[in-house]
C-alpha positions in Angstrom: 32.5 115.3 -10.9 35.5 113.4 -8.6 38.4 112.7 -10.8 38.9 109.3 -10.6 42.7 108.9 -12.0 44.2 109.2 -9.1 42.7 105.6 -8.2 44.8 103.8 -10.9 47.3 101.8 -9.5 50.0 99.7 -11.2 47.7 96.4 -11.7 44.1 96.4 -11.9 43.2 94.5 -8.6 45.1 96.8 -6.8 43.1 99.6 -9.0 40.1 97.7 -7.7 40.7 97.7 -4.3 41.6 101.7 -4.1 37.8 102.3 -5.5 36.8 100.0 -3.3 38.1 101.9 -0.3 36.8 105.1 -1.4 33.4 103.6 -1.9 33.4 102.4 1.6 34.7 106.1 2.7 31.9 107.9 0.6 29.2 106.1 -0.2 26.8 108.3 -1.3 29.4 109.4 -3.7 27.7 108.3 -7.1 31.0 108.5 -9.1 33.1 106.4 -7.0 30.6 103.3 -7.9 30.2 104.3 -11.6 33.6 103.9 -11.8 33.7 100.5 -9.8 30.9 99.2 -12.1 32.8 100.1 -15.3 36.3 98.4 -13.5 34.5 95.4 -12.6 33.3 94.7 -16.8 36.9 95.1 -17.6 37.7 92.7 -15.2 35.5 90.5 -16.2 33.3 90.5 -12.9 29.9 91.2 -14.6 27.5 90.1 -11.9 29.3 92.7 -9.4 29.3 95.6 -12.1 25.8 94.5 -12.6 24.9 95.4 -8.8 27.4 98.7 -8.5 25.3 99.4 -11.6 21.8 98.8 -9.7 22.9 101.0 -6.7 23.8 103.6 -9.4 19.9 103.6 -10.9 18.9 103.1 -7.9 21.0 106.4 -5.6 20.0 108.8 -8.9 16.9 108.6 -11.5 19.4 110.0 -14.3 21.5 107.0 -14.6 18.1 104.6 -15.4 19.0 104.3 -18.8 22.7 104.1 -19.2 21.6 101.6 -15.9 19.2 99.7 -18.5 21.6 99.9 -21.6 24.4 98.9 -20.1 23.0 95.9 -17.6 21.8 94.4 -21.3 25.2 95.0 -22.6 26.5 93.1 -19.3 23.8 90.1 -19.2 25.0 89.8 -23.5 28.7 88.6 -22.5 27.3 85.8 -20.6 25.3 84.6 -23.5 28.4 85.6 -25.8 30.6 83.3 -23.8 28.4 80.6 -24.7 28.5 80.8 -28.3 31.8 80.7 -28.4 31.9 77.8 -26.4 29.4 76.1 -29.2 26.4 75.9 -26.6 24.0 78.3 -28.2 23.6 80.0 -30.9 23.7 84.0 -31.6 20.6 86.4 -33.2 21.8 86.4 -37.1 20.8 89.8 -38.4 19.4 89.9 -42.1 19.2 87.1 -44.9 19.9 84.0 -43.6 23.2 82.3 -45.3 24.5 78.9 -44.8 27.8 79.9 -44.5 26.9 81.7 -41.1 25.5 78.7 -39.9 28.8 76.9 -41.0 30.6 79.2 -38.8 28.7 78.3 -35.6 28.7 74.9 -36.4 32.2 74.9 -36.6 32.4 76.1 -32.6 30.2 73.6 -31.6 32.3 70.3 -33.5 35.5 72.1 -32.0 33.8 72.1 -28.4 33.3 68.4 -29.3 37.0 68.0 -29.8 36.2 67.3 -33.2 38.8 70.2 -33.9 39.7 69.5 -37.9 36.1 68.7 -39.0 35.6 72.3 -37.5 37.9 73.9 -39.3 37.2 72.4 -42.7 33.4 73.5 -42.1 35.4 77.4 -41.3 37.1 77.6 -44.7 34.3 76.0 -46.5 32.5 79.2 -45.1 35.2 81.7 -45.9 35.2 80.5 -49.2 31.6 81.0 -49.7 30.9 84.4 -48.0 30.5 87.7 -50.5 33.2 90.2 -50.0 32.7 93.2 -49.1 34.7 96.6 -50.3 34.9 99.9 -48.9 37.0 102.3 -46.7 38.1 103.0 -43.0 39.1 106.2 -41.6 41.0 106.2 -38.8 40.5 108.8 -35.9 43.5 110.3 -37.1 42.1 110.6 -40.3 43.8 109.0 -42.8 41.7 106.7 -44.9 41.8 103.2 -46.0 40.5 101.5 -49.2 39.5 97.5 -48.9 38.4 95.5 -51.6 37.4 93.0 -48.5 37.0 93.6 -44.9 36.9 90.8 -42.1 37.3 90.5 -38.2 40.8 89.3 -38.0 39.7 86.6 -35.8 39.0 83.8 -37.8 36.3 82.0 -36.0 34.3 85.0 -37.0 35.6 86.3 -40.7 33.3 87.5 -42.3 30.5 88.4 -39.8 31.3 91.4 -37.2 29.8 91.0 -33.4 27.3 93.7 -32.2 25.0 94.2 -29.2 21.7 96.1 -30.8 18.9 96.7 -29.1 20.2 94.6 -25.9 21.0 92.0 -28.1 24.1 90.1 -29.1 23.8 89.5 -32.5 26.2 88.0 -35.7 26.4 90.3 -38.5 27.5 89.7 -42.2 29.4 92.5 -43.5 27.6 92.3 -46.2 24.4 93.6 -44.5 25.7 97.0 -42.9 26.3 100.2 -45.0 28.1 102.4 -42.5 29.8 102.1 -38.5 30.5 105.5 -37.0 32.1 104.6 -34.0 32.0 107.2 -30.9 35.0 108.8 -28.8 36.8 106.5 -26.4 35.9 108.6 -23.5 34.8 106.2 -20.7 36.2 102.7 -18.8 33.7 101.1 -20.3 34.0 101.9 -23.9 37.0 99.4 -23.7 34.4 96.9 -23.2 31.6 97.9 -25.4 32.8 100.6 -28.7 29.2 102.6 -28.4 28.7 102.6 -32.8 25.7 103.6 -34.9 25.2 101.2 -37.4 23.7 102.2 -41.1 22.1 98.6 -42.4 22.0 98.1 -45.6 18.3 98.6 -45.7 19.0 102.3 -44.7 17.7 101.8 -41.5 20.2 103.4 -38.2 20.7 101.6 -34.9 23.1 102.1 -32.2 24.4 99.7 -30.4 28.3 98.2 -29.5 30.9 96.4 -31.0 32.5 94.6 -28.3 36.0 95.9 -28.1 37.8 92.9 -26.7 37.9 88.9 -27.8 35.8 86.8 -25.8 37.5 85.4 -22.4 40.5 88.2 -22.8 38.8 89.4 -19.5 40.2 86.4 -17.5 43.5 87.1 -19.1 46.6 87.9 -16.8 47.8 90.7 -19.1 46.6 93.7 -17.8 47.3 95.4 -21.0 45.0 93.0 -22.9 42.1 93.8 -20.4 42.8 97.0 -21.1 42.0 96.6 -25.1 46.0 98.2 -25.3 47.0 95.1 -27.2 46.1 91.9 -29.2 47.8 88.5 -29.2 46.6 85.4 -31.2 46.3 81.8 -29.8 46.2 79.0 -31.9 43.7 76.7 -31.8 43.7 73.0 -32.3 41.8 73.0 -35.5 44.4 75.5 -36.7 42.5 78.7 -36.2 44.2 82.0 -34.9 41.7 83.1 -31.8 42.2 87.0 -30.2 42.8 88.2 -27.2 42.4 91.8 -26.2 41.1 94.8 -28.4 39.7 93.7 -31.8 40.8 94.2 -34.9 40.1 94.3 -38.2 41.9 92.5 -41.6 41.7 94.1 -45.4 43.5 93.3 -48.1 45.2 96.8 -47.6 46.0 96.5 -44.3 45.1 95.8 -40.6 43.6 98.0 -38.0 42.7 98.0 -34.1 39.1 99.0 -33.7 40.0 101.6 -30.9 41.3 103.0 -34.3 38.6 103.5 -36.4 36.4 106.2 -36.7 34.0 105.6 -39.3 34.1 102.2 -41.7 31.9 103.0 -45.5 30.8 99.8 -47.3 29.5 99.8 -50.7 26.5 97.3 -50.3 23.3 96.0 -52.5 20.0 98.0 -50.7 17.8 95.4 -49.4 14.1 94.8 -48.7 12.3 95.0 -45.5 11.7 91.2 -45.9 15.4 90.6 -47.0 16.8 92.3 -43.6 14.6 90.6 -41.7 12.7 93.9 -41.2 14.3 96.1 -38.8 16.5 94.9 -35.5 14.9 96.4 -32.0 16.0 99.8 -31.3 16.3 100.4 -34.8 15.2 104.1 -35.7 15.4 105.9 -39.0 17.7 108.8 -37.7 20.2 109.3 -34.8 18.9 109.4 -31.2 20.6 112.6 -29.8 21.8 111.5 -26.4 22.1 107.8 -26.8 21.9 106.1 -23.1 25.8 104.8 -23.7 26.8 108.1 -24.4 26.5 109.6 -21.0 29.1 110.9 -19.4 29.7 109.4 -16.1 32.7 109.6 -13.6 35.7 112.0 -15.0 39.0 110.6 -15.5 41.8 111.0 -18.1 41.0 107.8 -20.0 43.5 108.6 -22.9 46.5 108.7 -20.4 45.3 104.9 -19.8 45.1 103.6 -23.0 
């Protein structure tokens, strides 16, 4: 394959416009637009990474399914954007639990400036949401013991964001068993962490963890578009909202997700019923050669990070 590192430039747009130049030089060269579709999602451009994706499904048969994976993955941050913005509301996986509900609620009263009603209903939630214990290991493998475990972002707390199935979907942490998250290899995995998720059912799924806070891609900060950093706004109901990579908060300490290579949570088994059965794309063991993990255009992604 082309290495592609040699089209980093010192800001993104200008990044952007030395792939776009060698698309227009080659064409037919498939990695030059694999690597545009995947710089477009960081940038926040999803309805031009969703064509440069297309063209990709379209020039080879053999991307079709990272094509299909990842056009799902593209068409969730639209819907995402408005559940954060209190317009709609996500796919809550497993017993339903009126605290979750008090959580979206909470975005839509803030979006009706209606700010400290919102953030009562938010600690009214926090306070009622089971903890959850267990450990993280790192990728350098150290491990970490929790007694509780939430996304440090505290509109969401105590329910993690995933993409299953070409889903988005709010997840109490109550409800998963085990998150092995996959190498950082690709562009795109600073958009979407490619995980396989263990429910608490003992059913497997794969799916993402979006790696970044929603809107950091219209962010100025390269380095937050890049998931290199995280910074916290305030927001007028007195809530700490991310920007950039996501991270995590225990009672023992926090950590980046681009960090983590495996979280363990001790969890109650639950029914089929309970759990809502099982999400779609949910299988009982690992797919081999899940879609996201295909390797596409060659570049030295850790020199990036």
């Amino acid at each position: 394959m082309t290495t592609l590192t040699t089209n980093f430039a010192d800001t993104l747009e200008q990044t952007l416009e030395n792939v776009k130049n060698q698309v227009r030089k080659q064409p037919a060269d498939i990695n030059h637009r694999l690597f545009l579709f995947q710089l477009m999602a960081v940038m926040g451009q999803w309805s031009k990474s969703h064509t440069q994706l297309k063209v990709c499904g379209e020039m080879d048969p053999a991307n079709l399914a990272l094509m299909h994976v990842y056009n799902e993955a593209l068409q969730c941050e639209a819907f995402r954007a408005e559940v954060f913005s209190g317009h709609v509301r996500p796919l809550v996986f497993g017993k339903p639990q009126p605290w979750i509900a008090s959580l979206l609620e909470a975005l839509r009263l803030e979006d009706a400036g209606q700010h400290a009603a919102g953030q009562r209903l938010r600690e009214s939630a926090f306070d009622d949401a089971k903890p959850t214990a267990g450990s993280i290991t790192t990728r350098s493998g150290a491990q970490l013991e929790f007694t509780w475990i939430s996304d440090a972002d505290q509109r969401l707390g105590p329910v993690l964001e995933a993409i299953v199935g070409g889903k988005y979907y709010w997840v109490a942490w109550e409800n998963i068993r085990a998150i092995e998250l996959q190498d950082v290899t690709d562009l795109r995995d600073l958009v979407w962490q490619p995980v396989y998720f263990t429910w608490a059912n003992g059913g497997q799924s794969p799916g993402f963890i979006p790696t970044r806070y929603v809107g950091t891609e219209a962010a100025a900060d390269d380095d937050l578009r890049m998931s290199r950093k995280t910074i916290w706004k305030p927001t007028e109901g007195g809530a700490y909202a991310g920007l950039g990579q996501r991270m995590f908060a225990t009672d023992a300490d926090d950590v980046a997700l681009l960090d983590v290579a495996q979280i363990s949570l001790r969890v109650e088994g639950q029914t089929e019923t309970e759990s809502h059965a099982q999400l779609p794309g949910t299988n009982d063991t690992h797919t081999d050669t899940p879609a996201y993990a295909i390797k596409t255009a060659s570049f030295n992604l850790a020199a990036k990070l």
